[in-house]
C-alpha positions as a Markdown table, in Angstrom:
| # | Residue | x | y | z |
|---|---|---|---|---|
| 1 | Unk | -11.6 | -3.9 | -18.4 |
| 2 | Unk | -11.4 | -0.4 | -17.4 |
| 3 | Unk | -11.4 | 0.4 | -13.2 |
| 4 | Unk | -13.9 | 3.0 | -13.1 |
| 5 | Unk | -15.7 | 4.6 | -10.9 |
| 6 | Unk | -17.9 | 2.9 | -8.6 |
| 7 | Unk | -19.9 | 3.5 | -5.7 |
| 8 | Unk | -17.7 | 5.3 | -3.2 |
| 9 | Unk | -17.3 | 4.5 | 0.4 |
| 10 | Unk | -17.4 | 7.0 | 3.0 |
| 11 | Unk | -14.5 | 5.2 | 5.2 |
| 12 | Unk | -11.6 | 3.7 | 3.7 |
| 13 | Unk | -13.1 | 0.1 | 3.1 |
| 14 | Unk | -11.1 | -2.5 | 2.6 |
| 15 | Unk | -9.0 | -2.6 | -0.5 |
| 16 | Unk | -7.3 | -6.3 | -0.4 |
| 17 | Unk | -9.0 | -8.9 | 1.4 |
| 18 | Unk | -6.0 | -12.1 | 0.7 |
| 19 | Unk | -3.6 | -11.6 | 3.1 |
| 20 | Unk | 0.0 | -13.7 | 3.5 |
| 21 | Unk | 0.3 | -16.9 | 6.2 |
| 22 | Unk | 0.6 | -15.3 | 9.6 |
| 23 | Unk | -2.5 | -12.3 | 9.0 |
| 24 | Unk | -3.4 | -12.2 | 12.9 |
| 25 | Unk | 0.3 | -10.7 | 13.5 |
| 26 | Unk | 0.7 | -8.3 | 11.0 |
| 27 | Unk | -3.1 | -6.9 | 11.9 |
| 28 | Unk | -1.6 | -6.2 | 14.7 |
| 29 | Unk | 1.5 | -3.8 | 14.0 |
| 30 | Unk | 0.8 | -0.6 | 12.8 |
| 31 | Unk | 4.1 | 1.9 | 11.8 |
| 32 | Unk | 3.8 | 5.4 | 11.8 |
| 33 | Unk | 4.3 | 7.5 | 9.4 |
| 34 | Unk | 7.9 | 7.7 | 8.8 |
| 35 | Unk | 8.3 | 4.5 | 8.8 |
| 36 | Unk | 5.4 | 4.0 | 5.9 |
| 37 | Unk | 6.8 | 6.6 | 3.7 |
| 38 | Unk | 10.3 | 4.5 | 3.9 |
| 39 | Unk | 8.8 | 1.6 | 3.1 |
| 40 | Unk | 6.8 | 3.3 | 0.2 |
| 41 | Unk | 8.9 | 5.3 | -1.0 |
| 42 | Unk | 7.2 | 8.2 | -0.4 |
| 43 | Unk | 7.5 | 11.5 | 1.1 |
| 44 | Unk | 6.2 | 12.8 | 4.1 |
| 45 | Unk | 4.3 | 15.0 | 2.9 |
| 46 | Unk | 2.3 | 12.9 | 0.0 |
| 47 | Unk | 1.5 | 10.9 | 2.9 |
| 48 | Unk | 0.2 | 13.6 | 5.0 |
| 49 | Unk | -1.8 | 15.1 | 1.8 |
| 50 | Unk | -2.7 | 11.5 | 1.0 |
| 51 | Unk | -4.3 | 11.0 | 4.5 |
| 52 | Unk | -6.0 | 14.6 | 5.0 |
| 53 | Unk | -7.7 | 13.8 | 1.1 |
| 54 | Unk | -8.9 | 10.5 | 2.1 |
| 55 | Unk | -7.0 | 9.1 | -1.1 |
| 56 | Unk | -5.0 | 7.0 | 1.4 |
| 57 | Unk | -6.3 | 6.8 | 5.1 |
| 58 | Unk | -4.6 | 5.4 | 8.2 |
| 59 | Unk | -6.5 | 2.3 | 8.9 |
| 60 | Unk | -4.9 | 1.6 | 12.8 |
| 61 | Unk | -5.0 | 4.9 | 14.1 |
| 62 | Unk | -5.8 | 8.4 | 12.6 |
| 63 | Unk | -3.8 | 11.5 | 13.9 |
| 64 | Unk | -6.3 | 12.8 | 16.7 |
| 65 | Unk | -5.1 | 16.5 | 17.2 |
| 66 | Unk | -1.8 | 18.2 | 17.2 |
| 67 | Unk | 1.1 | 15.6 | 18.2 |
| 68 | Unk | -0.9 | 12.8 | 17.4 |
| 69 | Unk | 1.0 | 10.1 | 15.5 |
| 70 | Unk | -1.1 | 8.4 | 12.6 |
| 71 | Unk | -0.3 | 4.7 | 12.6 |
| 72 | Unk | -0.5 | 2.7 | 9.0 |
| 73 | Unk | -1.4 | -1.2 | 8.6 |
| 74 | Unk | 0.4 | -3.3 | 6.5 |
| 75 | Unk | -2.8 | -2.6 | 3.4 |
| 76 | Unk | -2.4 | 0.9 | 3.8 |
| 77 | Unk | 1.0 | 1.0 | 2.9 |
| 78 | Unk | 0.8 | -1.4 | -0.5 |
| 79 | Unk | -1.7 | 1.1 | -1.5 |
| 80 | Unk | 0.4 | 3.9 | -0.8 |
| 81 | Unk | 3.4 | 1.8 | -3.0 |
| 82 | Unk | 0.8 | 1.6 | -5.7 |
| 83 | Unk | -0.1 | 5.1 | -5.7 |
| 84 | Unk | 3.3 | 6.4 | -6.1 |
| 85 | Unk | 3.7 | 3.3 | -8.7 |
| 86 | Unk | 0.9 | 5.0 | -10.9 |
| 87 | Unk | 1.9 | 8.3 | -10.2 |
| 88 | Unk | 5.5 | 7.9 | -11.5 |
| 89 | Unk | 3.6 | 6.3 | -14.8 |
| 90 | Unk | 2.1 | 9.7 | -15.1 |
| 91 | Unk | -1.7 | 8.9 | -14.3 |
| 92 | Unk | -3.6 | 11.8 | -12.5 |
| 93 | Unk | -4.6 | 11.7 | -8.7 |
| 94 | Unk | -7.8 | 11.8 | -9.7 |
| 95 | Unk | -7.9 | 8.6 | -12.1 |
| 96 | Unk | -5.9 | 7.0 | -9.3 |
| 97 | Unk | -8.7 | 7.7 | -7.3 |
| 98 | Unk | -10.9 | 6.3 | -9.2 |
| 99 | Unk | -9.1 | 3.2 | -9.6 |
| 100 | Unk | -8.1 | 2.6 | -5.8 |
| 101 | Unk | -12.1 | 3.4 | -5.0 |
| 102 | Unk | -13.3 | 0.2 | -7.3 |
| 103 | Unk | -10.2 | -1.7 | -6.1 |
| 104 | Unk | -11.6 | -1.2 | -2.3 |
| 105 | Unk | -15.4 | -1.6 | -3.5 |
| 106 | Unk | -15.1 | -4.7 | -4.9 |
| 107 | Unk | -13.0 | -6.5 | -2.0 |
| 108 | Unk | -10.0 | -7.3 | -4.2 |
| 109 | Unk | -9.0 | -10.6 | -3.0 |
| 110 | Unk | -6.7 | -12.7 | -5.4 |
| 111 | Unk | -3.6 | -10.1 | -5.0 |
| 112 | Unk | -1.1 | -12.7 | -7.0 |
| 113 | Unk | -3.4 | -12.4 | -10.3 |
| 114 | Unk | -3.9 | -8.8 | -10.3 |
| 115 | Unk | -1.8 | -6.4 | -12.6 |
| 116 | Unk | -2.8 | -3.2 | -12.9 |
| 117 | Unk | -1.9 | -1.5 | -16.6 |
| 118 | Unk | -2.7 | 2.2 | -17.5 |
| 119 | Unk | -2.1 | 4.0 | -20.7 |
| 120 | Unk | -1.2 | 7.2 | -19.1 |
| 121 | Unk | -4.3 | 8.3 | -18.4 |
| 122 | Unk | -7.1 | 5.1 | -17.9 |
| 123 | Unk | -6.4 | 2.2 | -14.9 |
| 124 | Unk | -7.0 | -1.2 | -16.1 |
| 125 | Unk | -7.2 | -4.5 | -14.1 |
| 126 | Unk | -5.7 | -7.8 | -15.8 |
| 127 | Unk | -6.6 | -10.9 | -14.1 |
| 128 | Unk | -5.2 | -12.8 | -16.4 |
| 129 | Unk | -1.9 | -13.0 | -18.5 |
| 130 | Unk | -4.9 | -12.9 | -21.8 |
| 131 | Unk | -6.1 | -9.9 | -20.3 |
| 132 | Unk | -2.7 | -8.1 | -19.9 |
| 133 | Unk | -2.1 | -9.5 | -23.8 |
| 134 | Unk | -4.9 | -8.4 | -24.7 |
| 135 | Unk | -4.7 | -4.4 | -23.1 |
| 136 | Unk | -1.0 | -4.3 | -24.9 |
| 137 | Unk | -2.2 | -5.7 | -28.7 |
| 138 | Unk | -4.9 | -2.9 | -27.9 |
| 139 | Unk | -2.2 | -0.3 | -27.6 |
| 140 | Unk | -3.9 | 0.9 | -24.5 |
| 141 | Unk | -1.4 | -0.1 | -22.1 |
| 142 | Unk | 2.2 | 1.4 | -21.6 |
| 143 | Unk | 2.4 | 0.7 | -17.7 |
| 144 | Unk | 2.4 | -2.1 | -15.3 |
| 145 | Unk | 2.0 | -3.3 | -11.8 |
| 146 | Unk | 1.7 | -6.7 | -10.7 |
| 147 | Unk | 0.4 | -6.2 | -7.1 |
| 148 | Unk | 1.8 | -9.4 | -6.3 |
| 149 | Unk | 5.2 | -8.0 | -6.6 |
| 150 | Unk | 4.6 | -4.6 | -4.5 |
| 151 | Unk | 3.3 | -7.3 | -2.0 |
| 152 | Unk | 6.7 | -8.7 | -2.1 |
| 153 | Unk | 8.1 | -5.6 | -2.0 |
| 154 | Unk | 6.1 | -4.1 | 1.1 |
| 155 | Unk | 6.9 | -6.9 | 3.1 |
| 156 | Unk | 10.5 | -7.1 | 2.8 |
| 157 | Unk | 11.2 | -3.0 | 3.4 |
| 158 | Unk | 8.9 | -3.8 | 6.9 |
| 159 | Unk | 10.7 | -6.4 | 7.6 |
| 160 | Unk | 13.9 | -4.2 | 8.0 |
| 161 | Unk | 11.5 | -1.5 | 10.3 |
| 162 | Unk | 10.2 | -1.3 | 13.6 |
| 163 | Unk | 6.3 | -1.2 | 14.0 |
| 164 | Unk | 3.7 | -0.7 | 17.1 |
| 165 | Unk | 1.2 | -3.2 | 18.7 |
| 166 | Unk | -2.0 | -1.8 | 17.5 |
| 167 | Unk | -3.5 | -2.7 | 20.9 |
| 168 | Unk | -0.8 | -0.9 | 23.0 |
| 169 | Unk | 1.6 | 0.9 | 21.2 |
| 170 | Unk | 4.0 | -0.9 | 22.7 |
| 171 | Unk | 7.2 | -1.0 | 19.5 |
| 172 | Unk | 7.4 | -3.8 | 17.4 |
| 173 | Unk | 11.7 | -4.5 | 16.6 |
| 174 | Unk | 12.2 | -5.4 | 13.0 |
| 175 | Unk | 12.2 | -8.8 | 12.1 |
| 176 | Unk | 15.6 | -8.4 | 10.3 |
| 177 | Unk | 17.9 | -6.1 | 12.4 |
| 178 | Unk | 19.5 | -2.8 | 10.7 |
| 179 | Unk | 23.5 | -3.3 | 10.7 |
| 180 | Unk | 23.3 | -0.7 | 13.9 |
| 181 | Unk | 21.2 | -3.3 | 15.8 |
| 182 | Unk | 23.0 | -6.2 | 15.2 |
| 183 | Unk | 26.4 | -4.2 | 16.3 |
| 184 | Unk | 24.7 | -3.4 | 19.3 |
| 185 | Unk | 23.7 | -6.4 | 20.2 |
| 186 | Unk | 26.8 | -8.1 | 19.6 |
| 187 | Unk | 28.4 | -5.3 | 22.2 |
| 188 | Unk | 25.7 | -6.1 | 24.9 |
| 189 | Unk | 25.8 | -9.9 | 24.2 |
């Protein structure tokens, strides 16, 4: 089944609704820019173009002037790994936005079923290894995404990065310390 377009939302809606254990946390920790574009794999400036097109909005803070710092949630940046996923596959910005609108109309929720297939130019969503079978047989698809596995993904580069309380902006240390960090702290300690 084709993503197409559907009705488009004004703000940036939510794309993925599922979330892992722990959601309340990781609502709360926005990282900035830098910091999303590690994690992605992207460069600075996709993500600035990204955010002043609306393909791929801030959803913590938005960048409020000169010297502002935008702030990405943990969403934002899967989507931003998925763009730069069907990018790389050779699908045009403008089918990929297609495909992330009906993603965030329909409130995506089951994110471990979900692979997204394109031929190049078309965005399909599998929900089922039949469906995924059945887009290959087809010759239509030539590309794959299991979202599941850019989850995966997201959440171990963050784990590695320091983030910001939404509430206060107060910075957020990486779960897992950088090799710098941990010398550091065995100096101090």
């Amino acid at each position: 089944m084709p993503v197409s377009a559907g009705p488009v939302d004004d703000g940036q809606g939510v794309l993925f609704v599922a979330e892992p254990a722990d959601t309340s946390d990781k609502e709360q920790i926005g990282y900035r820019g830098p910091t999303a574009c590690s994690a992605a794999h992207i460069t600075y400036r996709q993500l600035d173009y990204w955010a002043r097109t609306g393909l791929v909005q801030p959803s913590i803070r938005s960048a409020a002037g000169s010297g502002s710092q935008r702030l990405y949630g943990f969403r934002d940046i899967l989507v931003l790994k998925i763009v730069k996923r069907l990018l790389d596959a050779g699908v045009s910005l403008q089918n990929i936005r297609l495909a992330v609108d009906q993603l965030r109309s329909r409130g995506t929720g089951d994110l471990a079923k979900i692979t997204l297939i394109s031929d190049g130019t078309t965005v399909y969503e599998c929900r089922s290894p039949e469906e995924v079978v059945d887009l290959l047989q087809g010759g239509q698809g030539v590309f794959g995404i299991a979202v599941s596995g850019a989850f995966r993904e997201v959440e171990g580069e963050l784990a590695h990065l320091p983030g910001e309380r939404a509430d206060g902006g107060v910075e957020v240390e990486p779960a897992v310390p950088d090799e710098l960090s941990a010398r550091r702290a065995r100096r101090i300690g």
